[in-house]
N, C-alpha and C positions, 0 to 999 in steps of 0.2 A: 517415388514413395512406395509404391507397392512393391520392387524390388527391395525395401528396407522390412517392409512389413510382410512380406512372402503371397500377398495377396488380401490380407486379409484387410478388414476395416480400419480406415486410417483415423477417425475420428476421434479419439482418443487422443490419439497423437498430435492433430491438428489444435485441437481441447487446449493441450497443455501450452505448444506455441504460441499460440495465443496469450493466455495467460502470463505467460513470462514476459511477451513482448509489452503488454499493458504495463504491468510491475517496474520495467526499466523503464519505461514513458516515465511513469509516474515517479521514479525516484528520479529523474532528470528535471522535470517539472520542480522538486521541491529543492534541490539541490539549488537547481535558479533563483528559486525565492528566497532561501536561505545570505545569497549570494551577494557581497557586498553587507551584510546588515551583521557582522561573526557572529551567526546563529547558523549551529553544525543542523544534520535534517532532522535530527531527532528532536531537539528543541522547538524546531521549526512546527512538527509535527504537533507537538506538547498543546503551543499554543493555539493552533486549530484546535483541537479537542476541548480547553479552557474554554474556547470564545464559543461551543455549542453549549456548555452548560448550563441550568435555569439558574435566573437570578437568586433561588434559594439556597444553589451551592450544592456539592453532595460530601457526603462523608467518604472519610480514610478508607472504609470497606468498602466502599463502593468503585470506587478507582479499578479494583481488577476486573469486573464485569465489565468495563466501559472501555478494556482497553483490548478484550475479545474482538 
């Protein structure tokens, strides 16, 4: 690593590894659940989000703050 980074702090670098490696966990994870039931992970995804919402339901605007 420090021959990639010339010495300098690799943390940054490590940061982001990380990061990605979580990301592919977790799209394997849903890709599984998905898997056998024809729901692509995006749907998948969809209905997670659905099943946190209050039983009062939210509005059309509200949808893009919740998918931050």
């Amino acid at each position: 690593m420090a021959q990639f980074t010339a010495g300098d702090d690799t943390l940054a670098l490590e940061g982001a590894g990380a990061v990605r490696s979580a990301f592919h966990a977790i799209e394997r994870l849903r890709a599984r659940g998905a898997e056998g039931r024809g729901l692509s992970a995006g749907a998948l995804d969809l209905l997670i989000r659905l099943s946190v919402i209050p039983d009062g339901g939210i509005s059309i605007g509200q949808w893009p703050r919740r998918l931050e």
